[in-house]
Each structure stands twice: as C-alpha cells, then as structure tokens.
N, C-alpha and C positions, 0 to 999 in steps of 0.2 A: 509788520515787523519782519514777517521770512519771505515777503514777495520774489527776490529774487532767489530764493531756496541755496542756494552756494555762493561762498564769500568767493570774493571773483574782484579782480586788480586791486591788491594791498599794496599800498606805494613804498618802494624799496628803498634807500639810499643808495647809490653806486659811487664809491669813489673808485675810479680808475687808475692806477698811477701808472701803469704797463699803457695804455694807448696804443694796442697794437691790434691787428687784425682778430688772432684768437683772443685777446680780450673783449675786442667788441663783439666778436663771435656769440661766444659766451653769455655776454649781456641782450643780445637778441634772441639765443634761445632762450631767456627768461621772460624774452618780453613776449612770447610766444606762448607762453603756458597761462592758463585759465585762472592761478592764484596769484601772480604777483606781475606788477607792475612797475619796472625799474625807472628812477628818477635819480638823471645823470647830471642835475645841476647844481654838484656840490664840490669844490674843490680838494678840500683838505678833508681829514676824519675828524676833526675838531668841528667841523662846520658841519657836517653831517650828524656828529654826535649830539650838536647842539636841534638841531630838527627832531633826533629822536626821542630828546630830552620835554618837545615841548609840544608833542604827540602829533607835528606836521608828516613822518613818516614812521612804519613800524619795527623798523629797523635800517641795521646799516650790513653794505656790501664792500669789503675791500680786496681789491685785485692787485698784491705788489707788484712794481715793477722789476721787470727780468722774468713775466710769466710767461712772454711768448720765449724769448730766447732760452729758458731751463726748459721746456720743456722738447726742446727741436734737440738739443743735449740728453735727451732722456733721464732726467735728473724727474727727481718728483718735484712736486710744486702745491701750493697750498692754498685755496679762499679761504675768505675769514668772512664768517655771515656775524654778526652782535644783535642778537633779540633778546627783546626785554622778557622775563617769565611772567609778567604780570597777567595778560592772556597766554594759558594756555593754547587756545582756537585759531587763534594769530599764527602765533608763533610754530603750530604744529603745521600751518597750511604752507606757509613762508621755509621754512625749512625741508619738508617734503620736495616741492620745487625746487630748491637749489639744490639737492642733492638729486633728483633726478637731471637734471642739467649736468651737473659735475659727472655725476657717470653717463652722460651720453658721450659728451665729450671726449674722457678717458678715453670710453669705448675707440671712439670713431678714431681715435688717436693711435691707438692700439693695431686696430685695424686696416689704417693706411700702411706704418710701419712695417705691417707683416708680409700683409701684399707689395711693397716694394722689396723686400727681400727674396718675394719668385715664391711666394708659398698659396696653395690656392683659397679663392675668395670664402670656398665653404669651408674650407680648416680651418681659415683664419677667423669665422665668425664663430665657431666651436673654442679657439683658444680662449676669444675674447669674453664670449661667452658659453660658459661648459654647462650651468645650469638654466633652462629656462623654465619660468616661474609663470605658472598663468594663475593669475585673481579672481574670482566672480563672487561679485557681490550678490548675493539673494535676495537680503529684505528691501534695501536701498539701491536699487541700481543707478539711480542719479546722482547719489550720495547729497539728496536735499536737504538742507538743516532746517527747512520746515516740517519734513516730515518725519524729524527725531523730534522735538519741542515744543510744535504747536498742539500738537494732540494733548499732549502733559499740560502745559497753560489751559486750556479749554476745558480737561478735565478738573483740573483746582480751584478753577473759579467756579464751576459747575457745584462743586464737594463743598466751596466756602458758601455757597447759597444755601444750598442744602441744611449745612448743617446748622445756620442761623436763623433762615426759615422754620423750620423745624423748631428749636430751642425758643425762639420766640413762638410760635404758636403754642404752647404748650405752657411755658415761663410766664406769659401774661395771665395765667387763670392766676397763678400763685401770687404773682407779682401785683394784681387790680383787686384778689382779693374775689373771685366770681365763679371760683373751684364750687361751689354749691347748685349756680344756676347751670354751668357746663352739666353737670352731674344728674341735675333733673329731666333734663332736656330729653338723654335716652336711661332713660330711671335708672341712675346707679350703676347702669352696665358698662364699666370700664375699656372691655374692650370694643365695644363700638363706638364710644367716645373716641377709641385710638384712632379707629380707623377712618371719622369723621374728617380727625385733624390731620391725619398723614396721608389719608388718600389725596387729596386737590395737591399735595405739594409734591407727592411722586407724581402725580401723572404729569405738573408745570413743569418740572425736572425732566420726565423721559423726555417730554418733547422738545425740551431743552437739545436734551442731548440726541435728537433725531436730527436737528438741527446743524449741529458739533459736525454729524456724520454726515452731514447734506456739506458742507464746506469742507472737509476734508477729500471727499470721497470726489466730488462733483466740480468745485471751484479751483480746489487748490491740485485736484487729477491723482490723486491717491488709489482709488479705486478697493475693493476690499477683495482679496483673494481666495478669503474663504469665506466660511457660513456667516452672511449677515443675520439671521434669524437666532443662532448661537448666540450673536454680537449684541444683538437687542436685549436677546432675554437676560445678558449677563451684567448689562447697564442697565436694569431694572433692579437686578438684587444688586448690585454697583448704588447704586442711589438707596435703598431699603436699606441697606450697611450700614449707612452715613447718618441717616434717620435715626437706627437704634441708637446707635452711639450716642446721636444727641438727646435720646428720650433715657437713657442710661443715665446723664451728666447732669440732668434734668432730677430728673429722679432724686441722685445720690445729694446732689447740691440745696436740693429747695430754695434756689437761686436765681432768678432770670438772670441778675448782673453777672455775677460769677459763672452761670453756665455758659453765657455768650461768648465771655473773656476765655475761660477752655478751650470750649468749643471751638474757637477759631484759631485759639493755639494748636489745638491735635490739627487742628485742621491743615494749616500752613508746612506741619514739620513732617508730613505726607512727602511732599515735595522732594524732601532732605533722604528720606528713608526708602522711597521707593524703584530704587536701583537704575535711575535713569540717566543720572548724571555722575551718578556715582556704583560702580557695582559690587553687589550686596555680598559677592564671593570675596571683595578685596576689603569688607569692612570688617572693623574690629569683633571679635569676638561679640559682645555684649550691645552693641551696634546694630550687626547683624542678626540676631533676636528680637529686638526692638522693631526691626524691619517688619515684622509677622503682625505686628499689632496697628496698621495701617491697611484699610482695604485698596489703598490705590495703587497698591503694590500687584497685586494680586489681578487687579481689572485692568492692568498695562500687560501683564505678562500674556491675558487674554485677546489683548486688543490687536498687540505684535503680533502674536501667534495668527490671529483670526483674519486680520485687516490686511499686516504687510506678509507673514510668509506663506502663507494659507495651508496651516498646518490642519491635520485630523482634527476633528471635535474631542475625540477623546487624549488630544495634548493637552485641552484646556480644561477640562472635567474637572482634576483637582482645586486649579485657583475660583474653579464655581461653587464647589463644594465649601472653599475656605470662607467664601462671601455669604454662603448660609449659615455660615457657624454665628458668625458678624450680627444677622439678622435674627438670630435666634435672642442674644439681647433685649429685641422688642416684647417678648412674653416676660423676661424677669421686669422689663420697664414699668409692664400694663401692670405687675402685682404690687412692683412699689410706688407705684403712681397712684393706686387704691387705696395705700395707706395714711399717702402725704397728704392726697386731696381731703381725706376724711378729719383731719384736723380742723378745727372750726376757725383757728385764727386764718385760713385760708376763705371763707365762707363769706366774709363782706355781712352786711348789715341785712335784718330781716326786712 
C-alpha cells in the first residue's frame, strides 16, 4: 500500500487560456516538481471541471489570458488552482506545489526587474528575498507516508489479534461450560491458569511484532535510531496491556459474545484516539482524556521517540510507566475471574 512512500505525479488540469511563454513557463515548473503532474488536454474549464468531477484529475489549474502581458506591465496577476476538500493529503500536496511554483516565479520575476534597473545581483536577491527560511526535518527526512501509517496499521492489527485471542482463550472455558476442568488442571490456582493462557499468546504476539520490526526496520529501511532493547521491552508490556484489557472485559462481561464484540470495539477506536492522524493537543477537551485510556497511544509516542527520532530512554519512561498501569488490570482480572469461574453453572456436566 505505501511502496512508493510519497504521493508523486497527481494529475492536474491545466487550462491555459494566456498560451504564452510565461504561461507555459509556469506549467513546466510544475511539471518539474515531485507532487504534481500537469495535464494540458483540456480546453475550456468546463471540460476540465468535468474531469474533476469524475475523479479522472485531482483538480483544476487555470492561467487567464493577459498573464504574460500584466505581468511585463507590473500589474499583479492571479492563478486559480479549484481542489476538492475531500482529500485533505491530495489537496495539501497539490497546493504546496503550486504555490511553491508561484513564488519561484514571482521571485525570478522580481529579480530580473531589478537587475535591469543597474541594481546589484546580491541586493537584488536580498530585496526579493529578505527572509531565508531553512526547514530540517528530523524524524522523516524523506517525508515517507509509509513511514507515518504503516507502523499504526501493523500495530492495530497486531492489538485486534491480541485482544480476540486473548478474549477467546479465556471466554471459551465460560462459553463450553469447562471453567471446572480448566481449574483442576493447576488445582484451583488462578493465577497460573492465567498465565497458562496468556503466556503462548504474548510470546505469538512478540514475535509478531519482532516481525512488524523486521519490515519496517530492514525492508521498508526505516532503521531504528534509538534503543531497540527499550523498543522490545515496551512492545511486551504494549501487547500485556491489550491482554488485560481483554481478561478485564472477560471478567466484567461473563460473555464470550459480548466480550469479543467490545473487545474489538476498544480495540478499533485505538486508531481514532491515538494522536496519529489526528493530534491529541487539538482534540476536544473530553476527547482528549478519552485519549489516555487506549495503550496505543502511549506505545506510538514510544516507538517515534525510540524508532524515528532516537530520543533518550528516559523520554519514553513515562508512556512505559502508563503501559504498567494497563497491565496491572491483570491482577484485579485473575481475582474476578476466581469468582466467575467458581460459579457452577460455568462447571459443564460431572
């Protein structure tokens, strides 16, 4: 899905109606840039509008005529880009481009101007530009859109395993009715019944997710910047989280049905809440709370930290700390799981 990691030639409309040199100037600096790809087979804006209407292009580009001539006048002059809002992602890449286009131009525009006035070349790049702005990207230097989403996909499918694994291993003693023969097995000792069921599905899971790490780190060249040993141990209590939860839901529900159908509800609105697509400083008050009570929030903010910016250990200390809190669930689980299992209608037939 993110093979080529950057959206790269989104087909543009171009109507031209100026057909002059700086118009198609213009339209070759665009064709020049890594996000968009102009398509000048459209006469009228009607006919283009109709393209974008029927998602053959992502928008439209129109250049009125008299853009060469106002501008040789010193007069301002205007593009018109029309993107739909429907993608944001589209529309933010398509738009960056053309306005870095429009101000190169300007620029250059500017800058001929002055130099034929007799002013020299280095004043004149200071007038044209007084501020220079330098960017450096840290975490993303490629600015890959694999390497913002696939990590978050890989983790959620990981969490919806987990936590239905889990919910059924557990759900089926209640659900078959075999809570008695489970129970004799290690005489009545709840908590090594847990750990019976929950160990073979962490350790499927870590290795899961050694996995996850092996294709991001290795396939897809991500590389991890900081402590991979930090990393590991934190996608252990990351997966142990997920477990409680579901031996908590388990617990509370004496449900298989209903704990599954939860279960994969918290599970899914992880996604929603854990500040990746959406960030947690711009969500609603009551929103952003709700954010706290999802582990995947907390093992992303780890994974950036540790994976792409290769932050200190002790930046990520606290959201390891939060994932214990997570895990500590599992002891009130093993006490009310003691209670349910003792119930005989759970016991099946002597």
């Amino acid at each position: 899905m993110f093979y080529s990691g950057v959206i790269r030639d989104l087909p543009l409309a171009v109507v031209d109606s100026d057909r002059s040199d700086m118009s198609r100037k213009f339209v070759g600096m665009l064709a020049a840039t890594r996000g968009v790809e102009p398509d000048m087979g459209y006469n009228s804006i009607q006919e283009a509008k109709s393209a974008v209407l029927r998602g053959n292009v992502v928008g439209l580009l129109h250049i009125e005529d008299g853009f060469e001539a106002d501008l040789y006048r010193g007069e301002r002059v205007s593009i018109w880009c029309y993107l739909p809002g429907t993608s944001l992602s589209v529309s933010g890449v398509v738009e960056r481009e053309v306005q870095m286009c429009a101000r190169m131009l300007s620029g250059k525009i500017t800058l001929n101007r002055l130099v034929a006035k007799g002013e020299n070349m280095d004043k004149a790049m200071v007038d044209v530009n007084p501020i220079n702005l330098h960017i450096n990207t840290i975490s993303n230097p490629y600015m890959n859109y694999g390497y913002y989403l696939a990590p978050i996909f890989m983790f959620m499918a990981l969490v919806i395993f987990t936590v239905v694994a889990t919910t059924y291993a557990l759900g089926r003693e209640l659900y078959y009715a075999t809570a008695a023969e489970w129970r004799s097995v290690v005489h009545g000792r709840m908590g090594a019944a847990m750990v019976g069921k929950m160990l073979p599905i962490t350790l499927a899971m870590s290795l899961a997710m050694q996995l996850i790490f092996f294709v991001l780190f290795v396939i897809m060249g991500m590389g991890c910047a900081g402590s991979y040993l930090f990393l590991t141990l934190s996608s252990v209590l990351f997966i142990m989280a997920y477990q409680s939860i579901a031996v908590f839901i388990v617990t509370i529900t004496s449900n298989m049905r209903l704990a599954l159908s939860l279960g994969g509800g918290y599970s899914v609105m992880a996604f929603t809440f854990s500040g990746i697509t959406f960030p947690i400083v711009s969500m609603y008050g009551v929103a952003g709370g709700l954010s706290k009570l999802f582990p995947l929030g907390y093992f992303s903010h780890i994974f950036i930290d540790q994976a792409m910016r290769g932050a200190p250990v002790g930046y990520s200390v606290d959201d390891m700390g939060a994932l214990l809190i997570f895990v500590l669930l599992l002891v009130l689980g093993v006490g009310r799981l003691d209670r349910v299992t003792s119930d005989k209608k759970y016991w099946g037939r002597d």
